[in-house]
N, CA and C atoms of all chains as a GROMACS GRO file, in nm:
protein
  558
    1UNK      N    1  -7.458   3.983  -4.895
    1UNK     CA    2  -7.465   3.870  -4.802
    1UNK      C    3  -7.561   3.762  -4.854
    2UNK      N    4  -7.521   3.654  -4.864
    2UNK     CA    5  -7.637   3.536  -4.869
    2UNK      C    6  -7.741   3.537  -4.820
    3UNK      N    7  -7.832   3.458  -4.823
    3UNK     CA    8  -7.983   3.438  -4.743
    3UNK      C    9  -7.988   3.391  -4.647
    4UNK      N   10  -8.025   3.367  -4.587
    4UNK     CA   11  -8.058   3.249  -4.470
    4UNK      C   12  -8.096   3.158  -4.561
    5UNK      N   13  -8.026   3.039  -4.466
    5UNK     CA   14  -8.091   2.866  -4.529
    5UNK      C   15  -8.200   2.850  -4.471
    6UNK      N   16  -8.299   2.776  -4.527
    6UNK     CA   17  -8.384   2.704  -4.470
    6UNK      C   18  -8.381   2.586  -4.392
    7UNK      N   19  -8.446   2.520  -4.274
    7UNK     CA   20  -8.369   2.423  -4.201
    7UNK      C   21  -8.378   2.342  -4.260
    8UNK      N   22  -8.429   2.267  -4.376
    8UNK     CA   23  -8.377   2.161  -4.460
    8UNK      C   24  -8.264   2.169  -4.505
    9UNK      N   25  -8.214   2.292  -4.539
    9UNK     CA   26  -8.075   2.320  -4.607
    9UNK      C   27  -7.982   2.309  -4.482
   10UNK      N   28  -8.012   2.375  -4.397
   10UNK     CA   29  -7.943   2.350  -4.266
   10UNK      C   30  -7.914   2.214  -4.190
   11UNK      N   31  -7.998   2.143  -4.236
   11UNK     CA   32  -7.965   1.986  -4.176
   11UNK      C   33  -7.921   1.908  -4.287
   12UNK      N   34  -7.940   1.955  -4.420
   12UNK     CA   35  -7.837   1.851  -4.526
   12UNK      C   36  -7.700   1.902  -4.537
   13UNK      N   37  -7.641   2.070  -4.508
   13UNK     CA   38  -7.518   2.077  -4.460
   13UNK      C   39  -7.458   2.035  -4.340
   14UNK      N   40  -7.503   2.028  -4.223
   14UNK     CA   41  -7.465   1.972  -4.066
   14UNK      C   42  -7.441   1.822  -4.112
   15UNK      N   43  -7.496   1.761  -4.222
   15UNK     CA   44  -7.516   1.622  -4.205
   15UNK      C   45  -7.382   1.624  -4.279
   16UNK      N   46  -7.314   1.648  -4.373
   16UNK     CA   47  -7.201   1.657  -4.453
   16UNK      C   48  -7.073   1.730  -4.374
   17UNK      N   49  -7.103   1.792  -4.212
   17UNK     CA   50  -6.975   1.776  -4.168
   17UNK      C   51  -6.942   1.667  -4.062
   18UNK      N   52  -6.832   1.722  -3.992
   18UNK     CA   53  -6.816   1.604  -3.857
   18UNK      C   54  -6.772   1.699  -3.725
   19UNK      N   55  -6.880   1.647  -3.672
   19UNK     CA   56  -6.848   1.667  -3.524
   19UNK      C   57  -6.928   1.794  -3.511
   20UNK      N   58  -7.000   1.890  -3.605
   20UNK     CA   59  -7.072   1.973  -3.585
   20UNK      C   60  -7.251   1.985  -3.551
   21UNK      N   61  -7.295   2.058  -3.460
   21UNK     CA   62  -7.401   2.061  -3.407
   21UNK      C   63  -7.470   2.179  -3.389
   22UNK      N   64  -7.652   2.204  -3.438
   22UNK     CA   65  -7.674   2.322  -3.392
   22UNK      C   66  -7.673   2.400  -3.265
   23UNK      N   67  -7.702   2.514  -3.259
   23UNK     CA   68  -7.703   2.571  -3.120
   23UNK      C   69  -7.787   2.698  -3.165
   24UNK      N   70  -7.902   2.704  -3.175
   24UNK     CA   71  -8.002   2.766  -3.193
   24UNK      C   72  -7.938   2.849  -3.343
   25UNK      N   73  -7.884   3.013  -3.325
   25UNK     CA   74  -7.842   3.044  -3.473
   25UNK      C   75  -7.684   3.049  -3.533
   26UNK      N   76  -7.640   2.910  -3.449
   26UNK     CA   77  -7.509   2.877  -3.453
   26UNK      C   78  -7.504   2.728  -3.479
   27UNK      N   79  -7.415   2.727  -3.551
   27UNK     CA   80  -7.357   2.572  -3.557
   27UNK      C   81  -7.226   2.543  -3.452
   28UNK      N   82  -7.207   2.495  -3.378
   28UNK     CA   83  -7.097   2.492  -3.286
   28UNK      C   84  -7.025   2.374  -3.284
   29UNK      N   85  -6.928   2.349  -3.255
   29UNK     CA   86  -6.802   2.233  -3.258
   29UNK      C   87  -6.720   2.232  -3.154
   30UNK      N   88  -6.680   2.149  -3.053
   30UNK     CA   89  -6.610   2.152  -2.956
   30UNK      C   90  -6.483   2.017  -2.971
   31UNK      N   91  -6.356   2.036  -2.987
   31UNK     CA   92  -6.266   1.940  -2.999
   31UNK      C   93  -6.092   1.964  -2.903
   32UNK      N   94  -6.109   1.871  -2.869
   32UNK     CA   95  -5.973   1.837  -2.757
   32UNK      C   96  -5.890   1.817  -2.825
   33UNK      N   97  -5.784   1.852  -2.753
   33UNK     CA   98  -5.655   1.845  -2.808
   33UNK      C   99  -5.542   1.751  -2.697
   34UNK      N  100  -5.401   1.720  -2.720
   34UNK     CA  101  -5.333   1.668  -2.650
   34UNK      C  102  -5.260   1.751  -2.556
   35UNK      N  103  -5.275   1.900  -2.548
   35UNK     CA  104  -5.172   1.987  -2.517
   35UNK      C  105  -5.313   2.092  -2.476
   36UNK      N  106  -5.254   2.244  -2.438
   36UNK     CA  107  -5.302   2.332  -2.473
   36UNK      C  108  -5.242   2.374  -2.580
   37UNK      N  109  -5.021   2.380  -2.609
   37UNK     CA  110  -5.042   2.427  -2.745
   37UNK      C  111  -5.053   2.375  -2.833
   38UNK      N  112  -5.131   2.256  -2.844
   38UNK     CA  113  -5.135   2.246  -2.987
   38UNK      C  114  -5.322   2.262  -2.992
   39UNK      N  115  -5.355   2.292  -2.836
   39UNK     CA  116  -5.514   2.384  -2.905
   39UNK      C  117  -5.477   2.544  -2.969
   40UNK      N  118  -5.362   2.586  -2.929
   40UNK     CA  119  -5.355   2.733  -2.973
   40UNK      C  120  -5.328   2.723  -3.096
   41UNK      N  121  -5.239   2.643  -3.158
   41UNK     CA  122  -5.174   2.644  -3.257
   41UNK      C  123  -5.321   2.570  -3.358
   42UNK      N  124  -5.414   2.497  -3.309
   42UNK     CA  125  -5.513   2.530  -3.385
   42UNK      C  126  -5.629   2.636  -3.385
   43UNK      N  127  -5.635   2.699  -3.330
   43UNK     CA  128  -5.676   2.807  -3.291
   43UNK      C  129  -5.671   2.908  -3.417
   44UNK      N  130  -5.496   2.916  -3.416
   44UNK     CA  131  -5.395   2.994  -3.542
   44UNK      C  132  -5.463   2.904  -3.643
   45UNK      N  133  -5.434   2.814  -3.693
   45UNK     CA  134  -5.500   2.778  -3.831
   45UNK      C  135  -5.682   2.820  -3.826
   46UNK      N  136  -5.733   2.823  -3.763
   46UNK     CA  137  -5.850   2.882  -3.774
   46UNK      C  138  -5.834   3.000  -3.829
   47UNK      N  139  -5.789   3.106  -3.747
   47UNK     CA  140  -5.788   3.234  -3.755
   47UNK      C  141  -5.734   3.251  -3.895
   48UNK      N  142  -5.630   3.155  -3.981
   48UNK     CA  143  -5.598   3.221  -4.085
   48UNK      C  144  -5.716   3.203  -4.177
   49UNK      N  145  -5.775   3.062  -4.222
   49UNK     CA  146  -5.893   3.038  -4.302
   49UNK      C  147  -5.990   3.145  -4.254
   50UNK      N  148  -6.022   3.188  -4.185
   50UNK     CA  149  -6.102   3.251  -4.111
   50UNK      C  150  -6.123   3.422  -4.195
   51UNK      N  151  -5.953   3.456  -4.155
   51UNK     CA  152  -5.930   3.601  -4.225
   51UNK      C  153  -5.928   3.614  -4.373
   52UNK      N  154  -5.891   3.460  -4.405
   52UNK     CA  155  -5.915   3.466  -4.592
   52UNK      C  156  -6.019   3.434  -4.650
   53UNK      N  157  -6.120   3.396  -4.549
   53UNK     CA  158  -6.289   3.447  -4.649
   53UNK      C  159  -6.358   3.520  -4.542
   54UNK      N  160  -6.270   3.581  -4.488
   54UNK     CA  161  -6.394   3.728  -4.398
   54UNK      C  162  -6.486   3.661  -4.325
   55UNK      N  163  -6.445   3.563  -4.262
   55UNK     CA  164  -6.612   3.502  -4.182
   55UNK      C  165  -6.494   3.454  -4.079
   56UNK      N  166  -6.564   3.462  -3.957
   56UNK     CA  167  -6.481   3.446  -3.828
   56UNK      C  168  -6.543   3.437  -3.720
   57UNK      N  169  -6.509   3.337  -3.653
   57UNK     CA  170  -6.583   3.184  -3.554
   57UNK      C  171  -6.582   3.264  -3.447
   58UNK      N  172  -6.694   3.232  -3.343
   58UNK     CA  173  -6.656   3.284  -3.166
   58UNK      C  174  -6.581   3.147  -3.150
   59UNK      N  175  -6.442   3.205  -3.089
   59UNK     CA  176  -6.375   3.098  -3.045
   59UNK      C  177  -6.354   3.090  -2.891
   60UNK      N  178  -6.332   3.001  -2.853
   60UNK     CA  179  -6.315   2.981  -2.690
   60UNK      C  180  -6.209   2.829  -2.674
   61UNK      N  181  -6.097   2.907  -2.548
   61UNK     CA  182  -6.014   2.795  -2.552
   61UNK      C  183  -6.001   2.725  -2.401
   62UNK      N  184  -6.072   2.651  -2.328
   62UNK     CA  185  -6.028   2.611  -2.220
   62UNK      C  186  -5.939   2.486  -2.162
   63UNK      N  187  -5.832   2.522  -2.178
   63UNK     CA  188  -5.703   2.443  -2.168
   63UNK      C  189  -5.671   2.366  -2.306
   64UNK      N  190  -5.741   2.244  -2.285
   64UNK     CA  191  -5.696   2.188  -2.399
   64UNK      C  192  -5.824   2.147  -2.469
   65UNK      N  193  -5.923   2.247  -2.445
   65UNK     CA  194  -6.022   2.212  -2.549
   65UNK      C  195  -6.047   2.339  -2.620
   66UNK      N  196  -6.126   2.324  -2.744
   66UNK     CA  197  -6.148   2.470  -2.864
   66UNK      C  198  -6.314   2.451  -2.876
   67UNK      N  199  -6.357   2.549  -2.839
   67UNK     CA  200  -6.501   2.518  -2.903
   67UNK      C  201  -6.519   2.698  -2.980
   68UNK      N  202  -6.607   2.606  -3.090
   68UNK     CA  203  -6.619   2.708  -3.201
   68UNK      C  204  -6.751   2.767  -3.246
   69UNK      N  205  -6.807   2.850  -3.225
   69UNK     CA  206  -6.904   2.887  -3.262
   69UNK      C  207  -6.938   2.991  -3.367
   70UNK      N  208  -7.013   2.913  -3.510
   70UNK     CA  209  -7.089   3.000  -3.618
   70UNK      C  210  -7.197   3.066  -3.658
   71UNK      N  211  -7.203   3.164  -3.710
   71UNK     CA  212  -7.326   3.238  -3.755
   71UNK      C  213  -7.293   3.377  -3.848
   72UNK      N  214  -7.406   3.402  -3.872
   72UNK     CA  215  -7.405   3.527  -3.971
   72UNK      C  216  -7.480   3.624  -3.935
   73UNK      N  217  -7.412   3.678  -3.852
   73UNK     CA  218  -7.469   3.767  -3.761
   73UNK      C  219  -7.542   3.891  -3.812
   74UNK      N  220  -7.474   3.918  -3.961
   74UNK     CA  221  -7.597   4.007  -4.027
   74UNK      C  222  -7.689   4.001  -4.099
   75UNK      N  223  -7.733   3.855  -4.086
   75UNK     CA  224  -7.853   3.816  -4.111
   75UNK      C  225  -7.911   3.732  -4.013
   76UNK      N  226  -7.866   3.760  -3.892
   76UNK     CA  227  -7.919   3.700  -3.799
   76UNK      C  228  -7.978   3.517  -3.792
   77UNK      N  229  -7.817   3.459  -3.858
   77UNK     CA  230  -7.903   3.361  -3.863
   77UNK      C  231  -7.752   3.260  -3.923
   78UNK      N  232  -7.825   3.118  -4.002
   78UNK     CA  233  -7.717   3.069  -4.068
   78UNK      C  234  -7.748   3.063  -4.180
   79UNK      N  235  -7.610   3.099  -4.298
   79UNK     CA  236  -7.596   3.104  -4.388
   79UNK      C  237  -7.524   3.027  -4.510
   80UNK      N  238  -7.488   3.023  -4.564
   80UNK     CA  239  -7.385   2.923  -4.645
   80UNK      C  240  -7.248   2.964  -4.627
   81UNK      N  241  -7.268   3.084  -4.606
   81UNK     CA  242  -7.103   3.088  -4.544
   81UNK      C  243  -7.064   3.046  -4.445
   82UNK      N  244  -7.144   3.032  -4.322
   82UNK     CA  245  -7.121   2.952  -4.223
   82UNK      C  246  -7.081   2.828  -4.249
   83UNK      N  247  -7.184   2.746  -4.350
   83UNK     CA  248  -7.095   2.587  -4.368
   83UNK      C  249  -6.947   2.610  -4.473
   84UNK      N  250  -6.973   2.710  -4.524
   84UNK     CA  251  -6.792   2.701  -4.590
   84UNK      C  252  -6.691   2.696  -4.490
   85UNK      N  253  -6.708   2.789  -4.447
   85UNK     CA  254  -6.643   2.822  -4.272
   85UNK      C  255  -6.597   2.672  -4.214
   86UNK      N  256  -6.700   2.620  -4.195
   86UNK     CA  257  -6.717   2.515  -4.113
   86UNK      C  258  -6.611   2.391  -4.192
   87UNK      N  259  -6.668   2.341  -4.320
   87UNK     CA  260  -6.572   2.325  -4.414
   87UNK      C  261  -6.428   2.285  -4.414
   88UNK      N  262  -6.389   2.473  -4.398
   88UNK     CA  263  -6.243   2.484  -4.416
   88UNK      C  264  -6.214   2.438  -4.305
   89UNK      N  265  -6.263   2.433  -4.158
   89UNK     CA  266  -6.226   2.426  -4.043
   89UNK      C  267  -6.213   2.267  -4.057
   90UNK      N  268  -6.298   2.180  -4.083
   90UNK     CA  269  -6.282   2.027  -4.095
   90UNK      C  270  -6.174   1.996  -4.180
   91UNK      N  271  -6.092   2.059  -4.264
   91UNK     CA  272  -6.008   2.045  -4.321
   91UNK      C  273  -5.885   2.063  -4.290
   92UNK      N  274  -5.881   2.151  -4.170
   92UNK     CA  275  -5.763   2.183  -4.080
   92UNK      C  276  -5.720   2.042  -4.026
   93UNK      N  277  -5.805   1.932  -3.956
   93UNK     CA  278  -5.804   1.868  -3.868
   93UNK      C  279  -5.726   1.734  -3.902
   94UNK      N  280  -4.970   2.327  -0.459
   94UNK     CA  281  -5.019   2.467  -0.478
   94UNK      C  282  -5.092   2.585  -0.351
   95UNK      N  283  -5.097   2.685  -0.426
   95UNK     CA  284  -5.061   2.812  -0.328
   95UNK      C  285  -5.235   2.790  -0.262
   96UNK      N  286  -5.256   2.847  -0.115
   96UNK     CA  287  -5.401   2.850  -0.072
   96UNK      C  288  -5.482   2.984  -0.155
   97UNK      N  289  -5.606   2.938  -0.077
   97UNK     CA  290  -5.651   3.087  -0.135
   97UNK      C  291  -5.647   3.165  -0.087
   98UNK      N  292  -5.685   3.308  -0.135
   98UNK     CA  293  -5.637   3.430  -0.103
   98UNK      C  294  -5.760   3.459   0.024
   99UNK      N  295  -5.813   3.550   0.078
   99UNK     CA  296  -5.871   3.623   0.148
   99UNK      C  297  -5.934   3.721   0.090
  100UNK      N  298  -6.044   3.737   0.106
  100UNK     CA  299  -6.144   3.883   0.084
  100UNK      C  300  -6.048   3.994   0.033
  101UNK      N  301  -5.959   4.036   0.134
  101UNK     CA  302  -5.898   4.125   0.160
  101UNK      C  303  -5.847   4.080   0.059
  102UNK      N  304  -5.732   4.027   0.091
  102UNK     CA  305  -5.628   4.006  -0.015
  102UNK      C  306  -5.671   3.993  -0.203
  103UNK      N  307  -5.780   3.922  -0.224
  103UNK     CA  308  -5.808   3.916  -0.350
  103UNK      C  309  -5.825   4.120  -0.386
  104UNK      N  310  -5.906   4.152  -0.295
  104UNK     CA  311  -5.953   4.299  -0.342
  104UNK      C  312  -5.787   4.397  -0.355
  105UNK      N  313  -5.710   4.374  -0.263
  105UNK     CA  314  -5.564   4.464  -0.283
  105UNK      C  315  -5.531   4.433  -0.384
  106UNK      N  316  -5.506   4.320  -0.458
  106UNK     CA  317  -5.460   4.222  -0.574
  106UNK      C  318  -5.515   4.324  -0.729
  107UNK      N  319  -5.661   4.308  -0.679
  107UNK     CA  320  -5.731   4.358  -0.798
  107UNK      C  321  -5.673   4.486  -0.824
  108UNK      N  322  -5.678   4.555  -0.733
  108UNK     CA  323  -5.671   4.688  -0.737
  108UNK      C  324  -5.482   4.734  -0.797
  109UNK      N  325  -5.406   4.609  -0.764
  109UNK     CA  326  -5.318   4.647  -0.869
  109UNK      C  327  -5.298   4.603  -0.986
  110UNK      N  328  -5.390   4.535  -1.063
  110UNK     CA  329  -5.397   4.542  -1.223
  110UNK      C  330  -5.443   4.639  -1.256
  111UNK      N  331  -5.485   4.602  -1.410
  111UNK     CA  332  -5.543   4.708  -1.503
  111UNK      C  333  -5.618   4.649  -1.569
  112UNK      N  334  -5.792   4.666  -1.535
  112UNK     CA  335  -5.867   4.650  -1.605
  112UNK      C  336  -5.978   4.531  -1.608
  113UNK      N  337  -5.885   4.428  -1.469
  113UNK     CA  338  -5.977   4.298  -1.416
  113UNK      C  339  -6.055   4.352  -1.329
  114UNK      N  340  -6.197   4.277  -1.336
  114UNK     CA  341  -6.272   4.254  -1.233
  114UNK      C  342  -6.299   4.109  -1.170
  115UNK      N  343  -6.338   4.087  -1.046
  115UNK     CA  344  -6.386   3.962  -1.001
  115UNK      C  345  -6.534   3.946  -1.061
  116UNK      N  346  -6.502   3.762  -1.078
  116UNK     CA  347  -6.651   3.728  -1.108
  116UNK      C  348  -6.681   3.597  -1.077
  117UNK      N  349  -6.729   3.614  -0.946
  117UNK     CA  350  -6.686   3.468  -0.866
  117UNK      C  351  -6.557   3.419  -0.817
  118UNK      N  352  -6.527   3.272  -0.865
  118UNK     CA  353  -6.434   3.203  -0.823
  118UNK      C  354  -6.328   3.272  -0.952
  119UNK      N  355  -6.360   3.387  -1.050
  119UNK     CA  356  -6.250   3.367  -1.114
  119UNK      C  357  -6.205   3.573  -1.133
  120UNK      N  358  -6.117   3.556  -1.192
  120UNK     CA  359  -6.122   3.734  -1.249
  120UNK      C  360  -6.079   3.751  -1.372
  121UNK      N  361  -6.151   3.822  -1.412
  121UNK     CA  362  -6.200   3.869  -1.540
  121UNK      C  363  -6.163   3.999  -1.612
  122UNK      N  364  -6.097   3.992  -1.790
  122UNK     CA  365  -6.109   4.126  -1.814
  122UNK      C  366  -6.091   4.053  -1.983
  123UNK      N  367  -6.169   4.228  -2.060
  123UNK     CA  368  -6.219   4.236  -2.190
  123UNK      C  369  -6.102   4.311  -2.266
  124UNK      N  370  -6.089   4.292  -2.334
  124UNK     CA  371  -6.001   4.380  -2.424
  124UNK      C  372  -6.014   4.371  -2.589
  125UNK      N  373  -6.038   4.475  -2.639
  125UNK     CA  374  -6.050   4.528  -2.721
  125UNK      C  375  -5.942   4.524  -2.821
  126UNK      N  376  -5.964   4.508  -2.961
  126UNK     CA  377  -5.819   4.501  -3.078
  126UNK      C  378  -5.877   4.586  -3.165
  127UNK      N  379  -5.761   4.651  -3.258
  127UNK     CA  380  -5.803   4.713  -3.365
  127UNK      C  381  -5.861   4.627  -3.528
  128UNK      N  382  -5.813   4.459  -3.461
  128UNK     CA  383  -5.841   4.383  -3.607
  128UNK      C  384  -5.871   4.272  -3.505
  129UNK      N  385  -5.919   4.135  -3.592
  129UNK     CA  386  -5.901   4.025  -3.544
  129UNK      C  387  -5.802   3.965  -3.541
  130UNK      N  388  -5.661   3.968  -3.654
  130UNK     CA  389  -5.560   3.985  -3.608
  130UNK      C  390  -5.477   4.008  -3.521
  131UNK      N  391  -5.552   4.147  -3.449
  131UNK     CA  392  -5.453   4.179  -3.326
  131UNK      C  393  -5.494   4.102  -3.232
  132UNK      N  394  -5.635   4.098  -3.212
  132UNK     CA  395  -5.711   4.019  -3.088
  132UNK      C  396  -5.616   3.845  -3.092
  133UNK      N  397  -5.612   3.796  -3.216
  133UNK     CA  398  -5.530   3.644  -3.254
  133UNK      C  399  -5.369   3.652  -3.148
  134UNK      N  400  -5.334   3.767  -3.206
  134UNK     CA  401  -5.152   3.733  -3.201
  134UNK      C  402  -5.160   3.798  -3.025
  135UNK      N  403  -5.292   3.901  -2.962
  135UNK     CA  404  -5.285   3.893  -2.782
  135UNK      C  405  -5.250   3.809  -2.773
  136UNK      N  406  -5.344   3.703  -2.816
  136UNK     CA  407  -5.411   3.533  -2.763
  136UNK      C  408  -5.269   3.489  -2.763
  137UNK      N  409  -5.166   3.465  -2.912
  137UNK     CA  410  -5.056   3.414  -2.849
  137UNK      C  411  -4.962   3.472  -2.727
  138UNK      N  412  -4.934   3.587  -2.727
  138UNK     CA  413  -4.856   3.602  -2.644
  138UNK      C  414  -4.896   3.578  -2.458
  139UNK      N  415  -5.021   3.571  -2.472
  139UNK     CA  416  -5.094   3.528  -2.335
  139UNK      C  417  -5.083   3.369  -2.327
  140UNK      N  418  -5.100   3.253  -2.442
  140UNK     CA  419  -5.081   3.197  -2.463
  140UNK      C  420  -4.895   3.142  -2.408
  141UNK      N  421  -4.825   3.231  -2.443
  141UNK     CA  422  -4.648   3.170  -2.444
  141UNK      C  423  -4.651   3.198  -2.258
  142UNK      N  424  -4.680   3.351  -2.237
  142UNK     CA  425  -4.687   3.369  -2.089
  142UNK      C  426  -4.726   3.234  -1.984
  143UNK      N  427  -4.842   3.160  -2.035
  143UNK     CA  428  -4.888   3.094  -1.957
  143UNK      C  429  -4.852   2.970  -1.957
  144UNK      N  430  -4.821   2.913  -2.078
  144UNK     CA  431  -4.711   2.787  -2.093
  144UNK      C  432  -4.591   2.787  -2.000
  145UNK      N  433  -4.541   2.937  -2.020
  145UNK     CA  434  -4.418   2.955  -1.922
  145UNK      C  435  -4.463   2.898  -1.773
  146UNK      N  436  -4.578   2.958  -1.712
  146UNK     CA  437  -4.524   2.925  -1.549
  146UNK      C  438  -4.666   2.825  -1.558
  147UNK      N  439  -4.728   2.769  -1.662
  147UNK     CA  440  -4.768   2.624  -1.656
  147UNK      C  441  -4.944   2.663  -1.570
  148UNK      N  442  -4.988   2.811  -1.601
  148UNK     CA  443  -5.156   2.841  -1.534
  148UNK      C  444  -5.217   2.887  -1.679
  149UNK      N  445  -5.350   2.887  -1.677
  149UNK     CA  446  -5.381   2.896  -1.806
  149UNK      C  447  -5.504   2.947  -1.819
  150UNK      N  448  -5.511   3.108  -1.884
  150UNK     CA  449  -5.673   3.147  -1.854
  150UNK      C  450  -5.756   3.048  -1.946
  151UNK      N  451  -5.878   3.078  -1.917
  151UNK     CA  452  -6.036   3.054  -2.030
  151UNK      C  453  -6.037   3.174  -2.093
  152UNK      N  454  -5.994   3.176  -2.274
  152UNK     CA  455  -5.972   3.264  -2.335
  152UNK      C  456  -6.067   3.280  -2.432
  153UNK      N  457  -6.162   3.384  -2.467
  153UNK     CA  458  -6.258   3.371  -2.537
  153UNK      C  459  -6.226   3.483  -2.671
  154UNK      N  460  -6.245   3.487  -2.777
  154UNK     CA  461  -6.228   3.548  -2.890
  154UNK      C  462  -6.353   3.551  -3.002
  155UNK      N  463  -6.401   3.714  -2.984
  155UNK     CA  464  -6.569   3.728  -3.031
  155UNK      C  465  -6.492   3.781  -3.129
  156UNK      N  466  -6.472   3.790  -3.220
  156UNK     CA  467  -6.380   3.905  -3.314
  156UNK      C  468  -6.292   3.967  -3.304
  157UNK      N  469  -6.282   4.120  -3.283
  157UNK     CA  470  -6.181   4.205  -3.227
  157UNK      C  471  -6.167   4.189  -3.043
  158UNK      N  472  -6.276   4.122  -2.967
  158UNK     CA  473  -6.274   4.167  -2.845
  158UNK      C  474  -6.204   3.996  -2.769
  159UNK      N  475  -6.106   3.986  -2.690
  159UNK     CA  476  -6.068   3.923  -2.661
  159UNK      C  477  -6.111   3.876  -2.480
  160UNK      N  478  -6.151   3.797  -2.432
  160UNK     CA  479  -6.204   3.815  -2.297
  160UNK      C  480  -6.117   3.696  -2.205
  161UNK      N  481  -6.060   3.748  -2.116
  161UNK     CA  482  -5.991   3.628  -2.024
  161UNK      C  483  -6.002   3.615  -1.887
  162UNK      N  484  -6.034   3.421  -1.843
  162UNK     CA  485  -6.049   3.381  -1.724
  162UNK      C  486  -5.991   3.365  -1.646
  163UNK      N  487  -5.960   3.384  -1.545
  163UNK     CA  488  -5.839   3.294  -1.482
  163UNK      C  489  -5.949   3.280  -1.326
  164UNK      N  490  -5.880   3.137  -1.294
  164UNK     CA  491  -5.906   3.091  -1.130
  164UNK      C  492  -5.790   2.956  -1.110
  165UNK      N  493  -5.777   2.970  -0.987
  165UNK     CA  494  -5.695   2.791  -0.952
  165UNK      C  495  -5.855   2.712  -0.929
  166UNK      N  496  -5.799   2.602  -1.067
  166UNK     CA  497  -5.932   2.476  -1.040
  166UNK      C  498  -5.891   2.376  -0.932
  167UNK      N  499  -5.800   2.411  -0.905
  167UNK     CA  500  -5.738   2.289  -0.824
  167UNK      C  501  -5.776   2.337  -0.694
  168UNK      N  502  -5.796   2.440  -0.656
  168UNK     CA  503  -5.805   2.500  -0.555
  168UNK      C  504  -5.970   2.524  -0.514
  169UNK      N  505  -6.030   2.581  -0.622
  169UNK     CA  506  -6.204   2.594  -0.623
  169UNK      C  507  -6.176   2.773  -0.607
  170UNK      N  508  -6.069   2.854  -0.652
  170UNK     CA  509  -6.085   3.012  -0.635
  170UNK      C  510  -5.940   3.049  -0.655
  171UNK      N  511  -5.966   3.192  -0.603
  171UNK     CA  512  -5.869   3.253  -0.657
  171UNK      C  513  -5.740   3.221  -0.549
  172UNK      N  514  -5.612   3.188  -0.637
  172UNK     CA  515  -5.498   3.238  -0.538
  172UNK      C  516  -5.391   3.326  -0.591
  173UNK      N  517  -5.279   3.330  -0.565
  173UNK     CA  518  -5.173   3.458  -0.619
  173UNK      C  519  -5.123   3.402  -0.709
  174UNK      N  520  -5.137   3.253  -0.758
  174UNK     CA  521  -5.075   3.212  -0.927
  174UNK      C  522  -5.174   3.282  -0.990
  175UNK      N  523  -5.366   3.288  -1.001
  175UNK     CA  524  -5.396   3.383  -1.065
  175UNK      C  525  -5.347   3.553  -1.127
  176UNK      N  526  -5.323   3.551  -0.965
  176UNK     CA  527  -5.278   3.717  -1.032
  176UNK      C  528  -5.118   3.769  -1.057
  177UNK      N  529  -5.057   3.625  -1.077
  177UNK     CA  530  -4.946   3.661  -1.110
  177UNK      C  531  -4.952   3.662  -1.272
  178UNK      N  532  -5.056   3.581  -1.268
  178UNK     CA  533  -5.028   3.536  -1.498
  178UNK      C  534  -5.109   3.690  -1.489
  179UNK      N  535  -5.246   3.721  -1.386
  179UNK     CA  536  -5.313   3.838  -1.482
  179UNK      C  537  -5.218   3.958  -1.474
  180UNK      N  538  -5.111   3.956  -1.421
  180UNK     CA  539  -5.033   4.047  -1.410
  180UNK      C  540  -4.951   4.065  -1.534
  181UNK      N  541  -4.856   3.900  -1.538
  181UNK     CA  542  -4.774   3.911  -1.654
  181UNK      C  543  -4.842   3.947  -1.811
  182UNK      N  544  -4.991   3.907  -1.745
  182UNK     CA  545  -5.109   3.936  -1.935
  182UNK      C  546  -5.096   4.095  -1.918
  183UNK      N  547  -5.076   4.165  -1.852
  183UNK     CA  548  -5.139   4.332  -1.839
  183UNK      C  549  -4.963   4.385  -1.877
  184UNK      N  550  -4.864   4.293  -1.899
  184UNK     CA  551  -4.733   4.332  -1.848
  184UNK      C  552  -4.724   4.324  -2.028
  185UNK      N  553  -4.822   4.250  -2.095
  185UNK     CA  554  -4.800   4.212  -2.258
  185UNK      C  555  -4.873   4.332  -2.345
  186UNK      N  556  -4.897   4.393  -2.278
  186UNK     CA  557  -5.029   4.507  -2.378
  186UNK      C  558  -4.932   4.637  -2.394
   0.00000   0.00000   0.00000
């Protein structure tokens, strides 16, 4: 497993995505959609990036919004895999 | 849309699913997957269920464990469109 970042490292990755924000040992993202399915159906593209580098978001869907929440839970903390994560997820969009 | 239910009536309701509890204005239940995968493809089929008759839980996804809301917002609580989707979700497992 990686290290924990330091919060300098942690705020020059947050600053290089969009729409993402801390939440103590999470980075979290909340984004609307026009539908609910096309929040599910992003949902599904999460889940696949997700299963192909082993790191996987608390997700939550209420109607037509997705909010996403990261961390590295076995290091109790955030890591660099979290911003890859995060990353692939901005790339979905 | 339908009124709300009654004391009574919400508790008979409960008592014929599998596996909800009340929690407040809404009712609630956890379920467990053997992958995150499985927990994903619940989500759709709870997902198609609820498109169908147009009610829609608060669906949360920690990994394998899948957790779902349901209440009428329109209403401020529970009525029998709730426990008809938590029915048709218990009718998908």
């Amino acid at each position: 497993m990686p290290p924990l970042l330091t919060e300098a490292e942690v705020r020059e990755r947050l600053g290089a995505l969009e729409g993402w924000r801390r939440d103590g040992d999470y980075i979290v993202k909340e984004t609307r959609f026009p539908s609910f399915k096309a929040a599910v159906e992003f949902v599904n593209r999460v889940a696949e990036v997700s299963e192909e580098i082993d790191h996987h978001p608390d997700i939550t869907i209420v109607y037509t919004r997705v909010s996403l929440s990261i961390t590295t839970h076995s290091e109790g903390g955030l890591t660099r895999r979290d911003f890859r994560l995060a990353g692939l997820i901005d790339g979905l969009e």
